[in-house]
C-alpha positions in Angstrom: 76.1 88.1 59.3 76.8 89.2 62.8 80.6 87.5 62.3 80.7 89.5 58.8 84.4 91.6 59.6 86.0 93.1 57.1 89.1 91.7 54.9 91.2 94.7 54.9 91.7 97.2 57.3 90.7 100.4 55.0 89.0 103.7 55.9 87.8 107.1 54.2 90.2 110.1 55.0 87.2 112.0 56.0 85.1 111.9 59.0 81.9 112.0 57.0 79.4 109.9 57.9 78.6 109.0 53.9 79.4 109.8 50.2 75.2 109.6 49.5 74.0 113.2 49.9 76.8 114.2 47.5 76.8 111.3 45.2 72.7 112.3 44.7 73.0 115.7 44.2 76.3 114.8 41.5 73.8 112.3 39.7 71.0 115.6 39.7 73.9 117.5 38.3 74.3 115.4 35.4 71.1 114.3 34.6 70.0 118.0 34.3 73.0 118.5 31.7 72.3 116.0 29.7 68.5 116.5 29.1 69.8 120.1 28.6 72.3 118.5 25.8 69.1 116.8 24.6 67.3 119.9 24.5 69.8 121.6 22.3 70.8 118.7 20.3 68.0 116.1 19.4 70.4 113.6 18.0 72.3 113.7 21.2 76.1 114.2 19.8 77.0 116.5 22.7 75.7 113.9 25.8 77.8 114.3 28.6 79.7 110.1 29.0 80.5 110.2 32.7 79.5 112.4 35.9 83.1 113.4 36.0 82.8 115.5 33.0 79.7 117.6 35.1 81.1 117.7 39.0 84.8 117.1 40.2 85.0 113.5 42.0 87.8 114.7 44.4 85.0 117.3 46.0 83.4 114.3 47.6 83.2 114.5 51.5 85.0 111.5 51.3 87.5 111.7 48.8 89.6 108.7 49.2 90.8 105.9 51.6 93.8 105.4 54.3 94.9 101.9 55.4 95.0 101.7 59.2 98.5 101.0 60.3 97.4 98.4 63.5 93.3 98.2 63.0 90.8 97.6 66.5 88.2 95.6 66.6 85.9 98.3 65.5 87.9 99.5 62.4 87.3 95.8 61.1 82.8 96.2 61.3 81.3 96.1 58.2 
């Protein structure tokens, strides 16, 4: 894998390291409202579907990606 480079020259707007810290507290998030929703409603009619319906996707630290106009060797790691 040490000649693994990447296809496409993409990038997170952010300079945050990673998305995990806020993707694991998201999941938290949602899994306490729907064993709330359980609580209240055995027959579990009112279960939140998705995690977007608990947190807002767009708070992430990194919130979307930028293509890199001329990339360097480095833009292209894995």
């Amino acid at each position: 894998m040490s000649r693994s480079r990447k296809k496409s020259p993409f990038t997170g707007f952010t300079t945050a390291r990673s998305d995990q810290p806020w993707k694991a507290e998201a999941a938290r998030a949602f899994r306490h409202a729907a064993a709330q929703a359980l609580r209240l409603d055995p027959g579990g009619v009112a279960l939140p579907v998705k995690r977007s319906a608990r947190v807002n996707p767009w708070d992430a630290p990194k919130d979307g990606k930028q293509r890199i106009a001329e990339p360097g060797w480095k833009d292209l790691r894995k």
